[in-house]
C-alpha distance (Angstrom), angle and dihedral (degrees) to the residues before:
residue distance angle dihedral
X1 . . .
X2 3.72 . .
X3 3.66 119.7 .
X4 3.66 110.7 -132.4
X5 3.69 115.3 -159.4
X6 3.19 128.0 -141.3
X7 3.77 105.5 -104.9
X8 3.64 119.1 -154.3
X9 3.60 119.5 -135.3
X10 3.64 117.6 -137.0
X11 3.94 111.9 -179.4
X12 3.89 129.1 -132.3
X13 3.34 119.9 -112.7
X14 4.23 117.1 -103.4
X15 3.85 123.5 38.0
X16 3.41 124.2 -0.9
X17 3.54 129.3 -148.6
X18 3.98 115.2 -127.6
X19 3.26 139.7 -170.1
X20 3.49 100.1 -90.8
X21 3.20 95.2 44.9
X22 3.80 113.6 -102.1
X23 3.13 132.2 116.4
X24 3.82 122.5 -113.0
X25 4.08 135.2 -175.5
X26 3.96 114.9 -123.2
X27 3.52 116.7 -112.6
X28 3.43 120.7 -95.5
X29 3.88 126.1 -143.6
X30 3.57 104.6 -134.1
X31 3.15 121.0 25.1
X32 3.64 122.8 -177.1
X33 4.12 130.4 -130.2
X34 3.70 109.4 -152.0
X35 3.78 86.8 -150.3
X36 3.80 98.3 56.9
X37 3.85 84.8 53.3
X38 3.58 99.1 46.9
X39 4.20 82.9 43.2
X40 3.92 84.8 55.8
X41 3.46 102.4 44.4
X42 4.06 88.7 45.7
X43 4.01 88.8 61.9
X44 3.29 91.0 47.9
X45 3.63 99.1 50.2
X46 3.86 92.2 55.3
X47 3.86 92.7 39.3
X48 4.67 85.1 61.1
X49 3.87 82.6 41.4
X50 3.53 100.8 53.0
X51 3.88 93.7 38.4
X52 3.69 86.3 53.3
X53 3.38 93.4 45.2
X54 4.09 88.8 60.6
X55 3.37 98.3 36.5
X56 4.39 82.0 51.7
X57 4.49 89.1 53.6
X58 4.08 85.1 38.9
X59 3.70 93.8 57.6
X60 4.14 88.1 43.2
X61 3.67 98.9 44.6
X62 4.32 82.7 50.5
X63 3.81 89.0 45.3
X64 3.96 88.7 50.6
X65 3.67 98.3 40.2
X66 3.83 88.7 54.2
X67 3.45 94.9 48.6
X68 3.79 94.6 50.9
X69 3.63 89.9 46.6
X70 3.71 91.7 56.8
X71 3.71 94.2 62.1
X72 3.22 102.5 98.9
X73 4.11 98.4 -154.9
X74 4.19 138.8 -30.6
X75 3.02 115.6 -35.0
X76 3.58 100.5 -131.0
X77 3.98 112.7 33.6
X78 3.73 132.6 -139.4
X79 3.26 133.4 -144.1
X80 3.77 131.8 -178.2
X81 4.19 134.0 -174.9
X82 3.38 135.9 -175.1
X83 3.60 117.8 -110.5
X84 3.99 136.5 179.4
X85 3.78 116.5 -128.3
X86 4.06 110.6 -81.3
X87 3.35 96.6 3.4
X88 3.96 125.3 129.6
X89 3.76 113.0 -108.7
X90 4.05 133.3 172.0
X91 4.10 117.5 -141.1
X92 4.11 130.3 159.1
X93 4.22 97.3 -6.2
X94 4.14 95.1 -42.7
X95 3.68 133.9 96.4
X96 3.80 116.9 -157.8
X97 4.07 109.6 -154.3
X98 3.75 120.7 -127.8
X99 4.09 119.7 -97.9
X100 3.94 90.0 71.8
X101 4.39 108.8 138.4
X102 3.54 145.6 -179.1
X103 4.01 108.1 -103.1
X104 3.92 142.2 -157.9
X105 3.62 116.6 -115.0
X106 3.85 137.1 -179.9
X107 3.85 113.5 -70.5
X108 3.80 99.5 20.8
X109 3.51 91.5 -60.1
X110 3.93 132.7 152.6
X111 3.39 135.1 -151.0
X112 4.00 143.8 165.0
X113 4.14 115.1 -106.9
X114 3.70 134.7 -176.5
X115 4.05 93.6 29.1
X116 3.75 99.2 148.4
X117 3.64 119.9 172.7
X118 4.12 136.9 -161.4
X119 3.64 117.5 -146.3
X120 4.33 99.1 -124.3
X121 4.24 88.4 174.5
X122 3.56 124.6 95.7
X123 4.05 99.7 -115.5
X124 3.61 136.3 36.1
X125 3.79 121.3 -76.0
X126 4.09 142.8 -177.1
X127 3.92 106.6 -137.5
X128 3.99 129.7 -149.5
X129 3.97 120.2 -176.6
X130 3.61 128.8 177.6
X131 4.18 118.9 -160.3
X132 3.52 107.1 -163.3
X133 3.74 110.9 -168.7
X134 3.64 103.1 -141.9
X135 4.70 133.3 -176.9
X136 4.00 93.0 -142.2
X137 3.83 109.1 -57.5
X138 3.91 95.5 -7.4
X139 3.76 126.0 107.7
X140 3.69 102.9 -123.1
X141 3.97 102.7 167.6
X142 3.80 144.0 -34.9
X143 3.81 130.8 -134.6
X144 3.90 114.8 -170.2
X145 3.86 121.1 -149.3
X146 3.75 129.3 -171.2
X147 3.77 138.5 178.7
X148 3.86 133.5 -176.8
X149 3.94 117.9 -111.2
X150 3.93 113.6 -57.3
X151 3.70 115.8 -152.5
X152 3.73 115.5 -124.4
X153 4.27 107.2 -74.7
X154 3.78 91.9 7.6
X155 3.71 118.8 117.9
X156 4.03 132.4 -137.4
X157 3.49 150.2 -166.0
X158 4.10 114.5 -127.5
X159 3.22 115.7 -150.3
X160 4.02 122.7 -144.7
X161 3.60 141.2 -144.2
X162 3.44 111.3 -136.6
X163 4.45 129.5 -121.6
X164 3.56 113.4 -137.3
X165 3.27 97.0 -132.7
X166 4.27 140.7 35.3
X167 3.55 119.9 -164.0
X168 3.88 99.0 -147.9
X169 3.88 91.0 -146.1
X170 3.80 100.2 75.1
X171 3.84 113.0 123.5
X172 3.60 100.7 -161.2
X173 4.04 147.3 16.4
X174 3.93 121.4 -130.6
X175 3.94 110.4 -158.9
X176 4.00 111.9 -155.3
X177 3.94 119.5 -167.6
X178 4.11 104.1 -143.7
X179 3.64 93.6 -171.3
């Protein structure tokens, strides 16, 4: 008696013939779905945009901060003194010559007259003061004055804009250059 093994069929790849008489393709184990790759490779398209996109405001914000923290103060200085009413004073290159006074305007109004002022710096300059009245520490009122550019050794007249109202209690002045 022969022995027949039992032989294992294995298929060949391509069409197969079955029973009914068609021909049909073998499965195949993976098969791939263009969409789900093109799905993929979308997400990870905007995941290397948006990183670089923070790492792009991160290198900015580092640029910026190191720029700021190189400054090494404001960039345009103030300085203030304390002066009496009238008298000469000298603040940020100018010296304003005594006889200056608080004046009357229209409307019960005040305002500062006779301020003029000699250019002591070395190149011409536009000059902004502010006299705020104050009763010790507390901000009483403010007058602003203003002239155009003096030339070096040349004197001026500021002109003023006047506060509507001057407590007469203040106890001292506080001049502050703006420019």
């Amino acid at each position: 008696m022969v022995h027949l093994r039992r032989l294992r069929h294995r298929p060949e790849s391509g069409p197969q013939l079955t029973p009914w008489g068609f021909y049909a393709t073998t499965p195949t184990k993976h098969r791939r779905d263009p969409l789900k790759a093109m799905g993929v490779a979308a997400a990870l398209t905007l995941v290397l945009a948006f990183g670089g996109c923070v790492v792009a405001v991160g290198n900015a914000a580092q640029d910026l901060g190191g720029a700021w923290s190189a400054a090494t103060g404001p960039v345009a200085a103030t300085t203030h003194t304390q002066v009496r009413l009238g008298e000469a004073f000298t603040l940020a290159g100018f010296r304003v010559a005594p006889g200056w006074t608080l004046a009357e305007e229209s409307f019960d109004r005040q305002t500062l007259t006779g301020l003029r002022v000699t250019n002591t710096g070395d190149h011409a300059a536009e000059l902004r003061y502010g006299f705020t009245f104050r009763q010790g520490s507390t901000w009483l009122a403010e007058i602003d004055c203003f002239c155009a550019p003096v030339p070096p050794g040349a004197t001026a007249m500021m002109q003023c804009f006047p506060t509507t109202h001057l407590p007469l209690g203040y106890d001292h002045i506080v001049v502050a250059d703006s420019f």
